[in-house]
C-alpha positions as CSV (number, residue, x, y, z in Angstrom):
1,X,-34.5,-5.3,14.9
2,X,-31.6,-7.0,13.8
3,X,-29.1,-6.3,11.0
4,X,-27.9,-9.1,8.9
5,X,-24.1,-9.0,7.3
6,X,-24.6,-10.7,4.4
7,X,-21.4,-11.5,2.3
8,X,-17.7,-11.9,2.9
9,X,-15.7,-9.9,6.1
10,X,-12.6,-10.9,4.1
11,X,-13.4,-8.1,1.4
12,X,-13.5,-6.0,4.1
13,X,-10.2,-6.4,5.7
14,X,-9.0,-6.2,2.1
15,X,-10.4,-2.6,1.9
16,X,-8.4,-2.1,4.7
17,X,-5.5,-3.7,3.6
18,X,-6.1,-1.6,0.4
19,X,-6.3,1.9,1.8
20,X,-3.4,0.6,4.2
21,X,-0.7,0.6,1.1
22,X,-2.1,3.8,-0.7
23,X,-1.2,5.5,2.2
24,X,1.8,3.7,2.3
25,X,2.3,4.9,-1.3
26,X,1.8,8.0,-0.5
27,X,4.0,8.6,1.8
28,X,7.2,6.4,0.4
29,X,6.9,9.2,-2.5
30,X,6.2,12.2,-0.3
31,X,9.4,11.2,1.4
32,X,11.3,11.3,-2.0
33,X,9.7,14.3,-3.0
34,X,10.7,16.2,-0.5
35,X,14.2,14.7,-0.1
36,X,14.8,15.9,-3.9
37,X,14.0,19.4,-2.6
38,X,16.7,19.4,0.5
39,X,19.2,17.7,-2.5
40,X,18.7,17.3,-5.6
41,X,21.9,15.7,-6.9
42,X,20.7,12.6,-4.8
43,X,17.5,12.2,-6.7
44,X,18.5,8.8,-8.2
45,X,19.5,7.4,-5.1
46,X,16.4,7.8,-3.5
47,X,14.1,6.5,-6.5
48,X,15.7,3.7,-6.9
49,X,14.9,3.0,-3.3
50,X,11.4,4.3,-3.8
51,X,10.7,1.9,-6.5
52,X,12.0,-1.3,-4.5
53,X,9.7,0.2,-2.0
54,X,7.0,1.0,-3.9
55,X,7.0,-2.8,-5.0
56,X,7.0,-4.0,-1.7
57,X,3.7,-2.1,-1.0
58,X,1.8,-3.0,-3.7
59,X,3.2,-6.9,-3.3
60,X,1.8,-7.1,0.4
61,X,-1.6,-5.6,-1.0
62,X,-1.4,-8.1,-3.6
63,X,-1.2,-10.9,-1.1
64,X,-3.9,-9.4,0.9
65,X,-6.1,-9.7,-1.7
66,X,-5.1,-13.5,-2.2
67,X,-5.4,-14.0,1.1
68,X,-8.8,-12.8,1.1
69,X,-9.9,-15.2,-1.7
70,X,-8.2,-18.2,-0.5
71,X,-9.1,-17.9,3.5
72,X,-13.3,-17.5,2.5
């Protein structure tokens, strides 16, 4: 018996380019977190770094997900 993939292997590596940047999220503002703890009076520092970070995550998952449209 055979199975039959029927639709798009792109969307797939986009769920994986997906659950890539959430952990990627994730730990981006664990590290912060727990930086704040060790020293707070450098919690500015390090969001501002988080954010530019944060950005850069979400921008490659962005792409992936052009990517995955454009290359079908």
């Amino acid at each position: 018996m055979e199975t039959v993939v029927s639709g798009s292997l792109n969307m797939i590596g986009y769920g994986l380019a997906a659950i890539g940047s959430g952990i990627g999220v994730g730990l981006i503002f664990a590290s912060v977190i727990q930086g704040t703890a060790r020293q707070p009076e450098a919690r500015g520092a390090m969001m501002g770094t988080a954010w530019i970070g944060f950005a850069v995550v979400e921008a490659l998952a962005i792409l992936a997900l052009a990517f995955s449209f454009v290359l079908q």
